[in-house]
N, C-alpha and C positions, 0 to 999 in steps of 0.2 A: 425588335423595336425598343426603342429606349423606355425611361419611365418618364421621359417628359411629352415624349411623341404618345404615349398610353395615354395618360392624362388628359393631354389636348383631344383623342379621339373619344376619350368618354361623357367630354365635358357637355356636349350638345343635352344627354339623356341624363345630365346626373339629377340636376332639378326635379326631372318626372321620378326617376326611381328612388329618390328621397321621398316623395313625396307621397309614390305609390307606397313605400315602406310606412311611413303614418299612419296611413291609411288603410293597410289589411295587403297592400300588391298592387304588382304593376299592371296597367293594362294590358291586355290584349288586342283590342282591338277599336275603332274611333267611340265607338259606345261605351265602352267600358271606361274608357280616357275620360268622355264626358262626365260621367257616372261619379268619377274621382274629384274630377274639379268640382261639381257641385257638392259635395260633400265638404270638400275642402270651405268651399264659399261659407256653408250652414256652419262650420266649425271655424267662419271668421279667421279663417288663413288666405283667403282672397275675400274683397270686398265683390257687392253686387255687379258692378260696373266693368269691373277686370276679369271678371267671371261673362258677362254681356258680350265683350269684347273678345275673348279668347274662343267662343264659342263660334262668334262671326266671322275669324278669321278660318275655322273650321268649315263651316259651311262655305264659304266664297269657294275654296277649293275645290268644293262638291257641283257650285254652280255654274250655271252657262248665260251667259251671254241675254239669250232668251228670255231668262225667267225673269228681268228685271230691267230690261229697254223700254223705250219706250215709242209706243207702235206709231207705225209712217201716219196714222191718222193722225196724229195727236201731235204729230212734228210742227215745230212754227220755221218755217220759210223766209224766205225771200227771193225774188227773179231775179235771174241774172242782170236783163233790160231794163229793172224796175230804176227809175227817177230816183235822188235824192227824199225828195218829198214824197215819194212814196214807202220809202221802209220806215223811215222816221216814226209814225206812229205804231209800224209793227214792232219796235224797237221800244217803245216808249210804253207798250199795253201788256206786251208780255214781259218784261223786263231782264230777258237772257241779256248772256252775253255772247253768247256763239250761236250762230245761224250756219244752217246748211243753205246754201244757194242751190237752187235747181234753171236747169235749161227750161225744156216745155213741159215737164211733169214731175214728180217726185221722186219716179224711178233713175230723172236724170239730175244728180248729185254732181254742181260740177267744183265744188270748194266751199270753204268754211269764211262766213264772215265776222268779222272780232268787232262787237260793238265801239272800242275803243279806237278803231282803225277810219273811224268817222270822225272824230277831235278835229285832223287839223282839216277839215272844211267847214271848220268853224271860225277858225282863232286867223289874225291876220287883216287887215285891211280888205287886201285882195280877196275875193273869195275864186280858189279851184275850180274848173269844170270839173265835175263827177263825172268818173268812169269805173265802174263795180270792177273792171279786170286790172285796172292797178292797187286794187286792195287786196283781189283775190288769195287768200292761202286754200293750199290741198289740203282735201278730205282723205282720211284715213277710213277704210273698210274692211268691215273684220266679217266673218260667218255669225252664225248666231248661234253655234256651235262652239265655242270659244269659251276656255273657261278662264271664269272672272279674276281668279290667281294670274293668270298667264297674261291676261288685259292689263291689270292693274302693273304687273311690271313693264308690261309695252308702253302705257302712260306713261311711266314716269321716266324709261332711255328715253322716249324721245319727244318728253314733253308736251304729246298733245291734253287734249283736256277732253275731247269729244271726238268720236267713232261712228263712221255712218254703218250701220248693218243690213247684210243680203243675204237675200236665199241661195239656194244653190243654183239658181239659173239667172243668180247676179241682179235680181229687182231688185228694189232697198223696202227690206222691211220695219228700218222702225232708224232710234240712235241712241247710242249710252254716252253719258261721259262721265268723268272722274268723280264725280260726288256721288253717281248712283252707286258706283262699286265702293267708295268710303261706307257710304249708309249703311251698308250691309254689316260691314263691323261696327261702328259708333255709332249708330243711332241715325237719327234724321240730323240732317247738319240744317241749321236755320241761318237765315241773311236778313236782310232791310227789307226784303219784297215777301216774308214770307209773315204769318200773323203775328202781330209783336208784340212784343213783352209777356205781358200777364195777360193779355188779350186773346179769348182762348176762340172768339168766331168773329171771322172779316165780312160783314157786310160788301156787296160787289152790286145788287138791285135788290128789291124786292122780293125775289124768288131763287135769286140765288147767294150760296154764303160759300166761305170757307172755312171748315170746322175741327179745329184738334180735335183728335179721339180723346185724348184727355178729359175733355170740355166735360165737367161734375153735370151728374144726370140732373140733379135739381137747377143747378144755371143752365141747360138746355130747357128743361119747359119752361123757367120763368121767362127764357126771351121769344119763346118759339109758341107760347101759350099751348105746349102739350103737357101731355098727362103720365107719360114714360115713367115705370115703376122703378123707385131706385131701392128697393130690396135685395136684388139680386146681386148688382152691379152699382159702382158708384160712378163710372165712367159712360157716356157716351159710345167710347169704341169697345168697352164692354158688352154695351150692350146689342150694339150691331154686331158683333162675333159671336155672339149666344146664337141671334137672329142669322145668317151665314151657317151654324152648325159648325162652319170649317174654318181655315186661315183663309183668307179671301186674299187674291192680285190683285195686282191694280187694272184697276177697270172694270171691275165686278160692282156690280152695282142691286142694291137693294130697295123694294119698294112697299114701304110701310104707310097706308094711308093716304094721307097728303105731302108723305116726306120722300121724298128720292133720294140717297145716297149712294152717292159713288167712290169709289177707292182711289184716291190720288196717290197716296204712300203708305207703302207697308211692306215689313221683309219679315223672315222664319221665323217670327217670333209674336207679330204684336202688329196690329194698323198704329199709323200713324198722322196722318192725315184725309179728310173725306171732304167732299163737295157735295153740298145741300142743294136740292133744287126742290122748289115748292111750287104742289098744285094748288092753288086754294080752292078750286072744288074736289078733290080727292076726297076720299072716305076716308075720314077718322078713324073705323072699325076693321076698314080692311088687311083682311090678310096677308101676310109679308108674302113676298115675292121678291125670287131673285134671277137674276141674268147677266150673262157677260159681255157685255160691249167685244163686240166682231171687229176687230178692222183690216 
């Protein structure tokens, strides 16, 4: 082998084995790798953030498909039959952009609708008859089995953005698409539907909100008029992960008095967003209780 073909084969590893040399040695194994990089980060040779991110791309590898869909309950729809004037407001309340179409139930997934593919029966004089099978695009189905490395490169050959997933006797149990598996490395990715700006809880009624874990324990009880101790924690999702004991999925939900919180987002590391749902007669005093939304 040449010394320029040696080179090229070492270059993939030379980063890490510098870097394990800094640092005492090379890893052996993904622990020990971790182990390094954060050291590295405390010793400000990687900031926070590239350190967040190096870590997520570690884990994705580890994960499956499962652990981060999101369940056929919780899927927003559309009929295949349905009228113009009938998606429109499903379209307009949840504010995706991709929709699964189902035949007569949810297990029957028969293609993907692109909000965008509704423009031109708008624009024009004339207005189109609607017919959902000339907009129609194929659903992509993966197991739920599937890990999120191997997704994330199918995403992106061939461009879809969203995956309907099945059990192994082909139901559909849930769907991912391409930002769940971003999350997982960078964070929560945020858009114009999600709570904006510096605006840390979205009013939606009276009883229900949508809450950054962020959201400073003291700006939760002044809006919420509770009484939640901020000694401990200064966050919100601090302090519902105390209350959890554990890292909580989505869907887990916890019940603290008159407050119900539920898990909208969250990966290996950190909740990141929760929905408030308020009983006003609930008991102030009562005991936390937790449970997992079945679907």
């Amino acid at each position: 082998m040449s010394t320029n073909q040696t080179s090229q084969a070492e270059t993939p590893r030379s980063w890490l084995g510098r870097l394990g040399k800094v640092l005492g040695g090379e890893p052996k194994d993904r622990r020990e790798l971790v182990e390094i990089l954060r050291e590295a980060q405390q010793r400000h040779l990687l900031d926070y953030e590239a350190l967040a991110m190096i870590e997520g791309v570690l884990e994705v590898a580890e994960m499956q498909v499962r652990d981060i869909m999101i369940p056929r309950a919780r899927m927003v729809v559309v009929e295949r039959d349905a009228s113009l004037e009938e998606i429109l407001p499903v379209i307009t309340e949840s504010a995706h952009s991709r929709f699964p179409v189902i035949g007569d139930n949810k297990d029957e997934v028969v293609g993907i609708l692109l909000a965008k593919d509704l423009l031109g029966y708008f624009s024009g004089e004339g207005k189109r008859p609607f017919n959902m099978r000339d907009i129609l695009r194929p659903a992509a189905f993966i197991p739920e089995s599937k890990r999120l490395n191997v997704l994330l490169k199918e995403f992106r050959s061939s461009r879809n953005h969203m995956a309907i997933v099945v059990d192994e006797y082909g139901g559909v149990d849930g769907l991912v698409t391409i930002e769940d598996v971003l999350e997982q490395i960078v964070g929560e990715i945020t858009d114009e539907h999600d709570v904006e700006g510096e605006s840390y809880i979205m009013k939606h009624s009276d009883t229900n909100y949508t809450v950054k874990a962020l959201t400073p324990v003291e700006e939760f009880n002044e809006y919420f008029g509770a009484n939640i101790s901020d000694e401990e924690f200064d966050t919100i999702g601090g302090y519902v992960m105390r209350e959890f004991a554990h890292l909580p999925r989505r869907g887990e939900e916890l019940r603290i008095g008159r407050f119900r919180f539920v898990v909208l987002h969250a990966d290996s590391r950190r909740i990141h967003l929760l929905r408030l749902i308020i009983d006003p007669a609930g008991d102030r005093d009562e005991a936390p209780a937790i449970s997992t939304i079945q679907d």
